[in-house]
C-alpha positions as a Markdown table, in Angstrom:
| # | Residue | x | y | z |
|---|---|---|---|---|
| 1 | Unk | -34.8 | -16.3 | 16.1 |
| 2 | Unk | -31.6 | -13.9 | 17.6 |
| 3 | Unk | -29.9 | -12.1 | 14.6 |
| 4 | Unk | -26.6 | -12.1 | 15.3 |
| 5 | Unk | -24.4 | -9.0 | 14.6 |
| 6 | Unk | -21.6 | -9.5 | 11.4 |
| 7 | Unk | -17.9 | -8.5 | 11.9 |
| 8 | Unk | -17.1 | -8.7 | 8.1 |
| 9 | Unk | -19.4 | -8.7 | 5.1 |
| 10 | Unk | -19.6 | -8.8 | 1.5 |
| 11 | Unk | -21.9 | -6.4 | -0.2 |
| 12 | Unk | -23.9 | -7.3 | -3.2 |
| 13 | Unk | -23.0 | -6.6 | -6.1 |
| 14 | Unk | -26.0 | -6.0 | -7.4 |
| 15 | Unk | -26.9 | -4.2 | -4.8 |
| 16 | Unk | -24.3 | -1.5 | -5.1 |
| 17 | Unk | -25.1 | -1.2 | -8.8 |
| 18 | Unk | -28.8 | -0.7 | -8.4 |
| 19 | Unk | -28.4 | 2.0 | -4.9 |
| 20 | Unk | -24.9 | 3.2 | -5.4 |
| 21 | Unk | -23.8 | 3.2 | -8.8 |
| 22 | Unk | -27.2 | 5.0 | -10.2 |
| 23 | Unk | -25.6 | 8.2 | -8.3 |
| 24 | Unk | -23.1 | 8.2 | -10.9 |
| 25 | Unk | -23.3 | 9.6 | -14.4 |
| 26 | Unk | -22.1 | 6.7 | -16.0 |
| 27 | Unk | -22.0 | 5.3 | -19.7 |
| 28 | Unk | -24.6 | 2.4 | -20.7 |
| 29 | Unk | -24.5 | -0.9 | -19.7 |
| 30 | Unk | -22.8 | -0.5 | -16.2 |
| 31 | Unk | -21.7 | -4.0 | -14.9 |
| 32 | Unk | -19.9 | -4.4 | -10.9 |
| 33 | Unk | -18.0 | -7.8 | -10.1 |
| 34 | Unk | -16.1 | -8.2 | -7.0 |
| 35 | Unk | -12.7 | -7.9 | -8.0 |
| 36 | Unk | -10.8 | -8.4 | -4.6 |
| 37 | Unk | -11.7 | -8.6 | -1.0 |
| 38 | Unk | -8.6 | -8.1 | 1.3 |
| 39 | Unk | -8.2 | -5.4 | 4.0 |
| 40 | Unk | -10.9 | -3.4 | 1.9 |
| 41 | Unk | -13.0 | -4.5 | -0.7 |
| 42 | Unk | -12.9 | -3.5 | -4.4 |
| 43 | Unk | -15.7 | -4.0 | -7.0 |
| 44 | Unk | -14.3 | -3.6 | -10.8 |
| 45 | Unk | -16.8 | -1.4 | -12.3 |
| 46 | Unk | -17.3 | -1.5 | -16.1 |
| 47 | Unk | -19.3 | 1.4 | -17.8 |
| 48 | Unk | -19.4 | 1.7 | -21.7 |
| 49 | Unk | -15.8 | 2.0 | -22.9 |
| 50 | Unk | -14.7 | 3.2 | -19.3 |
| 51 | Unk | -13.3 | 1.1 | -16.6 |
| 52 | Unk | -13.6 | 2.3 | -12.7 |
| 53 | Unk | -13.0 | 0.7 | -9.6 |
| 54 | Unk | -15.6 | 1.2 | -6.5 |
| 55 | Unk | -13.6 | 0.6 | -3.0 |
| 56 | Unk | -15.6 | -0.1 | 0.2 |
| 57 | Unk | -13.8 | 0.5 | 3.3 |
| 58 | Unk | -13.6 | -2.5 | 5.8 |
| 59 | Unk | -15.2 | -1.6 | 9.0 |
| 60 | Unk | -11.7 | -0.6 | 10.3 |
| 61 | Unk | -11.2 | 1.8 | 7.8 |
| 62 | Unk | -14.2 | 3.5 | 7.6 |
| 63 | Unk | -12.7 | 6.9 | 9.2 |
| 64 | Unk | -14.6 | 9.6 | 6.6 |
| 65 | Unk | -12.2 | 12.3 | 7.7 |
| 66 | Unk | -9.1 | 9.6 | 6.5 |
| 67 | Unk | -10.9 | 8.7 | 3.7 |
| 68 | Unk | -11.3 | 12.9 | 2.8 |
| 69 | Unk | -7.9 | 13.5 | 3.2 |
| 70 | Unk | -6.9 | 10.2 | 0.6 |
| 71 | Unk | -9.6 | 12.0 | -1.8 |
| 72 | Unk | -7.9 | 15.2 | -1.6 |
| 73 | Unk | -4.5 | 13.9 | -2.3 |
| 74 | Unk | -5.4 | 12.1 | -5.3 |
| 75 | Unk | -6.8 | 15.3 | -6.2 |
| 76 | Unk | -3.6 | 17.2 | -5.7 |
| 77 | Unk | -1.5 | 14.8 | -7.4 |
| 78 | Unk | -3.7 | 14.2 | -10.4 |
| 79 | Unk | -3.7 | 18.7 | -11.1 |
| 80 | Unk | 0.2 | 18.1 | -11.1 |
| 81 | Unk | -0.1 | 15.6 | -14.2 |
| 82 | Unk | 0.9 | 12.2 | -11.2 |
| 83 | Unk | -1.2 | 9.7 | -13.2 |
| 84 | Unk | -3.2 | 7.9 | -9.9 |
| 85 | Unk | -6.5 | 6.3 | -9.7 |
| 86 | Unk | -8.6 | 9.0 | -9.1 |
| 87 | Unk | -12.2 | 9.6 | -7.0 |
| 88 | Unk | -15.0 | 10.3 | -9.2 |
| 89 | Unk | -17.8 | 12.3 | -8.2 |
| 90 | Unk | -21.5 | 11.4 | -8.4 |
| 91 | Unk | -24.5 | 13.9 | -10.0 |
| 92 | Unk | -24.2 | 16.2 | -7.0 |
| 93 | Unk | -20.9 | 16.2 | -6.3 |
| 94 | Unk | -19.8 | 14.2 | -3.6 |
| 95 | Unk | -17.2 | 11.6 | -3.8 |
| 96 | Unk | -17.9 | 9.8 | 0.0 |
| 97 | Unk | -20.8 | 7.9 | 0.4 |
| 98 | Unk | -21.8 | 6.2 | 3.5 |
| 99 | Unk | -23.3 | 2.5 | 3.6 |
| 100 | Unk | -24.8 | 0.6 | 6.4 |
| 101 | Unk | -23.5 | -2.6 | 6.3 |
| 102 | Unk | -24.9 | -5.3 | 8.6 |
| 103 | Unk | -21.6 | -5.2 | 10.4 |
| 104 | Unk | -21.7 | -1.1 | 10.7 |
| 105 | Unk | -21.0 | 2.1 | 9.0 |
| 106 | Unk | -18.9 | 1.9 | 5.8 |
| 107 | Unk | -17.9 | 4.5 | 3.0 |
| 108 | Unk | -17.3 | 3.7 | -0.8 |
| 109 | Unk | -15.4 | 5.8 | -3.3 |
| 110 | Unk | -15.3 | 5.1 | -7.1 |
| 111 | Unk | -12.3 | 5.4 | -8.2 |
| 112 | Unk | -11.3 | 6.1 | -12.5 |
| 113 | Unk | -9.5 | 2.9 | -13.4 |
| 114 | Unk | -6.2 | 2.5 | -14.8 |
| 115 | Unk | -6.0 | 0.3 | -18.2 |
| 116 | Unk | -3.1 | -2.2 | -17.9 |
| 117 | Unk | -1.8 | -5.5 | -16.4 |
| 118 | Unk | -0.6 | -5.2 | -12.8 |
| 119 | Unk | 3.8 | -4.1 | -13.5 |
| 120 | Unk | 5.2 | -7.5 | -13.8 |
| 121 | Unk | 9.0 | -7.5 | -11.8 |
| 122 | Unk | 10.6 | -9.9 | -15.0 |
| 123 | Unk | 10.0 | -7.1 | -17.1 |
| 124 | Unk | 12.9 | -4.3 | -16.7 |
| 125 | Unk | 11.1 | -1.8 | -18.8 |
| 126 | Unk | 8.4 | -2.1 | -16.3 |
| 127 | Unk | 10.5 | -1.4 | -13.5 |
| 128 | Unk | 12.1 | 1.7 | -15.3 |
| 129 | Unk | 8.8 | 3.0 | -15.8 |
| 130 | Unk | 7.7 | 2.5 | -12.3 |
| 131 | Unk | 10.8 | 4.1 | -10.5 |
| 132 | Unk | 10.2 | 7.3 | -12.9 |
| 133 | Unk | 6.6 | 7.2 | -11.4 |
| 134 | Unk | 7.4 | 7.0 | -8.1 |
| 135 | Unk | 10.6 | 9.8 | -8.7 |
| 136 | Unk | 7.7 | 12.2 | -10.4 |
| 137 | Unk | 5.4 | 11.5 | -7.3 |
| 138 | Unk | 8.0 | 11.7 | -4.3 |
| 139 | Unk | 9.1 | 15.3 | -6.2 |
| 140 | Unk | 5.1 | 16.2 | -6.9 |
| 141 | Unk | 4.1 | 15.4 | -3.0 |
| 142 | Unk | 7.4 | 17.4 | -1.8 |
| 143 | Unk | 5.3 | 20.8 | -2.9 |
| 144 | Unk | 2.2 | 19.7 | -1.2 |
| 145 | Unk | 1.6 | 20.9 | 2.4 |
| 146 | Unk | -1.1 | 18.5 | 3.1 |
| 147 | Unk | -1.5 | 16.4 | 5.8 |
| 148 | Unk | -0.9 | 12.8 | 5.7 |
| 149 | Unk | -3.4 | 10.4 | 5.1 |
| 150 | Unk | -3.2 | 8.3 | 8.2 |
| 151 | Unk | -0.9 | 10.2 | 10.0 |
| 152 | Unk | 2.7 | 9.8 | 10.6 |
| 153 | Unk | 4.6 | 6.6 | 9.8 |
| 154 | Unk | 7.4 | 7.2 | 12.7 |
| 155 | Unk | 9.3 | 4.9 | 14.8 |
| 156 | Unk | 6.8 | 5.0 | 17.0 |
| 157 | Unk | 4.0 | 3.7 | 14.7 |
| 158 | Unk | 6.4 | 1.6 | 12.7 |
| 159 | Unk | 8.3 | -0.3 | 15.0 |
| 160 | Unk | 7.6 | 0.3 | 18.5 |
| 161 | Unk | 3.5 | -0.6 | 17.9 |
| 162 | Unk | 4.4 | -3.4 | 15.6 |
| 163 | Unk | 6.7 | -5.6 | 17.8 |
| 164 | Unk | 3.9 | -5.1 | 20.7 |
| 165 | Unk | 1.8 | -6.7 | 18.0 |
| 166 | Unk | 4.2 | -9.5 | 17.0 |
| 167 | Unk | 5.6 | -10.4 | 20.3 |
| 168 | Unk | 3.1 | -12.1 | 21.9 |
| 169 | Unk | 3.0 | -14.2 | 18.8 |
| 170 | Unk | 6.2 | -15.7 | 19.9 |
| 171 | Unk | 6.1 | -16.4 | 23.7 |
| 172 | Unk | 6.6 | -20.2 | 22.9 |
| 173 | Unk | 9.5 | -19.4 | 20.2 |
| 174 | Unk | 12.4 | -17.8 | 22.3 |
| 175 | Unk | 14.6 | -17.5 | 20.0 |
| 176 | Unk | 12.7 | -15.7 | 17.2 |
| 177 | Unk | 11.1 | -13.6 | 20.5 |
| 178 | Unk | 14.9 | -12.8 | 21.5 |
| 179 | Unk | 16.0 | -12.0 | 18.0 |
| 180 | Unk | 13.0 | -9.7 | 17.3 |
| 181 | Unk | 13.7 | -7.6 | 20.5 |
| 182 | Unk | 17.3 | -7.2 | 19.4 |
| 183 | Unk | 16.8 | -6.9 | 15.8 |
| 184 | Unk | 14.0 | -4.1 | 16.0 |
| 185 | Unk | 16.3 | -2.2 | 18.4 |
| 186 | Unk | 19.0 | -2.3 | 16.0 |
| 187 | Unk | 16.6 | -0.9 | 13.2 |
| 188 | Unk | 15.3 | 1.6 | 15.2 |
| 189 | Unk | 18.5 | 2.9 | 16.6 |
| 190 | Unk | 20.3 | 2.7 | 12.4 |
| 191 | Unk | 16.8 | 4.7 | 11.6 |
| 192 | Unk | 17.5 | 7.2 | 13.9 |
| 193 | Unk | 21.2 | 7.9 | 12.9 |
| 194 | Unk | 20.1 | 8.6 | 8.7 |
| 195 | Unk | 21.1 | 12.2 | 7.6 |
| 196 | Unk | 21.0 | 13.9 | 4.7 |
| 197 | Unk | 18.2 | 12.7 | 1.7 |
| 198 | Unk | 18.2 | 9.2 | 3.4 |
| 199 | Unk | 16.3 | 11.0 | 6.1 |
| 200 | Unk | 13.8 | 12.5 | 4.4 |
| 201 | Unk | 10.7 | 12.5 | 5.1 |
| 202 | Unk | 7.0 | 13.3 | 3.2 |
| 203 | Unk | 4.0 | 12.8 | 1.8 |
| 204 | Unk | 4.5 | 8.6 | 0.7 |
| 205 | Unk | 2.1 | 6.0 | -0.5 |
| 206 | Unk | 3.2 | 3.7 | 2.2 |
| 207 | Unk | 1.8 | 0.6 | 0.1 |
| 208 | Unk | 3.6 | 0.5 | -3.2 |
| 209 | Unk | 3.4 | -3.0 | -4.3 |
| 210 | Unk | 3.2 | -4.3 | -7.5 |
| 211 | Unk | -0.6 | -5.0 | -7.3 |
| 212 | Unk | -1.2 | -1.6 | -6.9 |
| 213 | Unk | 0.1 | -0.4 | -10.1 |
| 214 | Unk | -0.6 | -1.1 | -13.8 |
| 215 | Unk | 1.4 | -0.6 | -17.1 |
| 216 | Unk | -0.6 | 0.2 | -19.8 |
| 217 | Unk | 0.1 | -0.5 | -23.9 |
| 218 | Unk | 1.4 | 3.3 | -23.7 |
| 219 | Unk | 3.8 | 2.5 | -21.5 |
| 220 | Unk | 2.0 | 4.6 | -18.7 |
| 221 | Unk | 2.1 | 3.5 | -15.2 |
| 222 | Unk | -1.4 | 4.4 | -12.9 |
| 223 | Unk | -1.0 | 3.5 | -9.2 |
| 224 | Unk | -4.0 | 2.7 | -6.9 |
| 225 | Unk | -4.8 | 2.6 | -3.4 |
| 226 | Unk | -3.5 | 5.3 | -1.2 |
| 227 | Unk | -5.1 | 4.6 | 2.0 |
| 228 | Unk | -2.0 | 3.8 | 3.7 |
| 229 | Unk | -0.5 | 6.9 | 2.6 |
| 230 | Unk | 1.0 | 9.1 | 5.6 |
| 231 | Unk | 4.3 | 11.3 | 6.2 |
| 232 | Unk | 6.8 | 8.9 | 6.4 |
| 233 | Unk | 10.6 | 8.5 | 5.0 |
| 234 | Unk | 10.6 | 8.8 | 1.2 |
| 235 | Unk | 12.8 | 5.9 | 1.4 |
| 236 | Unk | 10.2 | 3.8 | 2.5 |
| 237 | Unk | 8.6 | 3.5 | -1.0 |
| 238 | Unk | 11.6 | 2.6 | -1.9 |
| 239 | Unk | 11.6 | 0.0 | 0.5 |
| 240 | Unk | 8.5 | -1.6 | -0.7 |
| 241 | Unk | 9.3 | -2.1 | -3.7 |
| 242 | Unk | 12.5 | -3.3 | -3.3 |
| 243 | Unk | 11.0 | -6.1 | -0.8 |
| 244 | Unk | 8.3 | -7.2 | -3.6 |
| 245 | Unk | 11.3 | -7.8 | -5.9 |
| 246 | Unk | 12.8 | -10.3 | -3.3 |
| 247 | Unk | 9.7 | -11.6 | -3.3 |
| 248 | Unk | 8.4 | -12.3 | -6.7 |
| 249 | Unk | 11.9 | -13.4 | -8.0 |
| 250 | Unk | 14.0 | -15.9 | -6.5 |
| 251 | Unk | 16.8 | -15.4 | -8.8 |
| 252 | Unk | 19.4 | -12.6 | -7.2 |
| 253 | Unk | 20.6 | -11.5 | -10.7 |
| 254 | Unk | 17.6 | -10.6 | -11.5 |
| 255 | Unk | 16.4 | -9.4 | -8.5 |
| 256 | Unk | 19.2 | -7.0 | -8.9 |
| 257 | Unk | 18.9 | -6.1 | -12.6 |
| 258 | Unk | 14.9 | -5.2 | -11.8 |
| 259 | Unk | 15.8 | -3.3 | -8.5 |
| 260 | Unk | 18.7 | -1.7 | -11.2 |
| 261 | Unk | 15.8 | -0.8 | -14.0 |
| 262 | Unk | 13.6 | 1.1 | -11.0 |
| 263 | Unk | 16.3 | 2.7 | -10.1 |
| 264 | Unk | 17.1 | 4.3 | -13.6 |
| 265 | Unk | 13.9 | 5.5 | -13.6 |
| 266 | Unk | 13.3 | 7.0 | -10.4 |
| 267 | Unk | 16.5 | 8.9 | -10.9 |
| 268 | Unk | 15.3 | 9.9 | -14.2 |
| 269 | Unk | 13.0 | 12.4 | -12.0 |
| 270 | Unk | 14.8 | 12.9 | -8.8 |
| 271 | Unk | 18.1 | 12.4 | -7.6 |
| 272 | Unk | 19.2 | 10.2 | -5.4 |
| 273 | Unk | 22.7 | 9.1 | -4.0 |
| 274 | Unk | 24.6 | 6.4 | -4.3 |
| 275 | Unk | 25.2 | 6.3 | -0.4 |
| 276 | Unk | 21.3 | 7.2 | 0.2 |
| 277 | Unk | 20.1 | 4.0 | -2.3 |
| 278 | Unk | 22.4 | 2.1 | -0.2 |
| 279 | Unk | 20.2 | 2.6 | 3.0 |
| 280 | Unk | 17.0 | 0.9 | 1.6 |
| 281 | Unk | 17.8 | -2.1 | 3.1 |
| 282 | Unk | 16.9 | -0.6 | 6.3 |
| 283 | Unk | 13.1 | 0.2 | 4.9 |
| 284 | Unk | 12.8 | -3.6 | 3.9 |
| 285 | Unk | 13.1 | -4.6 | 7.2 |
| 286 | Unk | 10.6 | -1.7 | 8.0 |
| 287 | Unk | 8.2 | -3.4 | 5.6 |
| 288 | Unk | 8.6 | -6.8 | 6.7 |
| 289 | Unk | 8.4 | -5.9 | 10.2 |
| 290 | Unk | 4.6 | -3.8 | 9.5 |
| 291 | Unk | 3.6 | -6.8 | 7.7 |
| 292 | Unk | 4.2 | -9.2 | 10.7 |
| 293 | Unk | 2.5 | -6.2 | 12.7 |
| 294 | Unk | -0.5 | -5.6 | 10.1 |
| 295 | Unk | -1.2 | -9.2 | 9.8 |
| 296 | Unk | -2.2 | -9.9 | 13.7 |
| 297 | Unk | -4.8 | -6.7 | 13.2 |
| 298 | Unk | -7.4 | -7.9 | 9.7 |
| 299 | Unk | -8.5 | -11.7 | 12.1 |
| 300 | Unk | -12.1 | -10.3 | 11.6 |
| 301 | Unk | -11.9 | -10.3 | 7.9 |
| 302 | Unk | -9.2 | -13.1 | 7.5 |
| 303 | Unk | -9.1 | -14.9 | 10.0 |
| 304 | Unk | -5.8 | -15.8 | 12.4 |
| 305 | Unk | -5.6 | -19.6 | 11.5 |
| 306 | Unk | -3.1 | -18.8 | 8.7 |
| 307 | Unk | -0.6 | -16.8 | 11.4 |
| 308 | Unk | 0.2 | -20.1 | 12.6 |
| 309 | Unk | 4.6 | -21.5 | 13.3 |
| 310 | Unk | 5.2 | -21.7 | 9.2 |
| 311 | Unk | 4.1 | -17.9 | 8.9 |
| 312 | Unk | 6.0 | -17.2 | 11.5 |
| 313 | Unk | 9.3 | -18.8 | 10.7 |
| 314 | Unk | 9.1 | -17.5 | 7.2 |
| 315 | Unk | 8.5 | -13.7 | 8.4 |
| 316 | Unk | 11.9 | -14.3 | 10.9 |
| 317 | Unk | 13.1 | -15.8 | 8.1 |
| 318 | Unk | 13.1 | -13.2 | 5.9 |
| 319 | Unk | 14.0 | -10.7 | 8.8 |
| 320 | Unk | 17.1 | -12.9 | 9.6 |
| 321 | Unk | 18.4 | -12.6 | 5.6 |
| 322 | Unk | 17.9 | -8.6 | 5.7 |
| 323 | Unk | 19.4 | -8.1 | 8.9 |
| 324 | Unk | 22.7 | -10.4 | 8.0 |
| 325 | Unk | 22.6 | -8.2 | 4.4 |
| 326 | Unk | 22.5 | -5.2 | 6.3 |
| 327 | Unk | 25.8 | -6.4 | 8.2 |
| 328 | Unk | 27.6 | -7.1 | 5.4 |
């Protein structure tokens, strides 16, 4: 009988609890469930009182000097009192462990968890609390001279490679092909012209959605999952979260009071300009546009069926609306 070779798998839980999770010196009972599979896989790890979560790296992330550099950056930001999910070491010290998964080589990291519920957009208080996290990181990352985690997020890497991704996509829609082309010209060319803070660039998470953040009963935000950190423009955090609001409410007043509330808090820690707040429209685009771009590259975990016409006129879509609010 031929054995044929996995591109994607799901490891035990079991499994990693009885060969991985014995490493660790970790209070009695220890349970692992599966909490999410997406891009990489994360197993909610419950020990005693104390909550973790183990990540394994898809295939395509399983780069151990990437995944050393997000260790050491979580390291650095937890010494300067940035509250992050941070990696836990086993009995002898190492933090990286390599699996062999049936599709190939994989790493894991345990990670300490965050107690909390996932920041919830409705809330404003939430939102304040977030900005003043991500105003204490962007100020706590500006002292670090530490290379970024995947590199740089430049227009190269954030434009250029993401419509060669997208375009081919759209061969049979020449409109949304013709308005892409334009569009992402226009971006790049605005992106290039920034001065001043709106240009500044540093260590950023580079992912900073909702899900990747919990508020706790003492008010205390924890954010996760900084393997798409880089050097990128600061702005671009900024960006992300700004594009999750127009996403989880429909409603533009409060779309603005919540985007209002992070701002409050973010400046609560580090300036930041009326005119150089103004320019995070730009960085929602950028988001959108590394979504469509992203999205053509996880098939071997996800699939491509879902990247059908409806995904692709709502992405457009949503292009179309920043790029007429960025002309007004």
């Amino acid at each position: 009988m031929t054995t044929f070779k996995a591109q994607a798998s799901i490891l035990s839980e079991l499994a990693l609890q009885e060969q991985l999770l014995s490493r660790y010196r970790l209070g009695s009972p220890v349970s692992c469930r599966l909490h999410k599979y997406g891009v990489n896989d994360t197993y909610r790890v419950q020990a005693a009182d104390s909550l973790y979560f183990l990540r394994v790296y898809s295939l395509r992330y399983s780069e151990y000097a990437t995944i050393q550099r997000e260790v050491c950056l979580l390291q650095a930001l937890a010494e300067r009192n940035v509250s992050v999910g941070c990696p836990v070491a086993d009995r002898t010290g190492e933090f990286i462990h390599r699996l062999h998964a049936p599709e190939g080589l994989r790493y894991a990291v345990l990670f300490s968890g965050g107690q909390g519920k996932q920041v919830d957009a409705k809330s404003e208080s939430q939102m304040e609390a977030l900005g003043a996290w991500v105003g204490g990181f962007h100020s706590a990352a500006a002292e670090l001279d530490l290379p970024g985690v995947r590199g740089d997020m430049n227009l190269e890497r954030m434009v250029e490679q993401n419509v060669r991704l997208v375009l081919p996509r759209l061969l049979d829609r020449e409109q949304d092909h013709d308005f892409l082309l334009t569009f992402a010209g226009q971006l790049a060319t605005r992106l290039r012209q920034l001065t001043g803070r709106a240009a500044e660039t540093g260590i950023i998470h580079g992912d900073l959605h909702m899900d990747n953040a919990v508020f706790s009963t003492e008010q205390r935000i924890t954010v996760f999952d900084f393997a798409d950190s880089g050097i990128g423009w600061r702005l671009y955090d900024l960006g992300v979260v700004r594009f999750m609001i127009r996403t989880r409410l429909q409603d533009t007043d409060k779309q603005d009071s919540a985007w209002n509330a992070f701002l409050r808090g973010y400046r609560k820690q580090r300036s930041l300009p009326d005119e150089t707040a103004r320019e995070v429209m730009l960085f929602v685009a950028l988001k959108i546009l590394w979504l469509l771009g992203f999205h053509t590259t996880v098939s071997d975990r996800h699939g491509d069926g879902w990247i059908n016409d409806d995904y692709c006129v709502a992405a457009i879509r949503r292009l179309r609306d920043v790029s007429q609010d960025l002309n007004n």
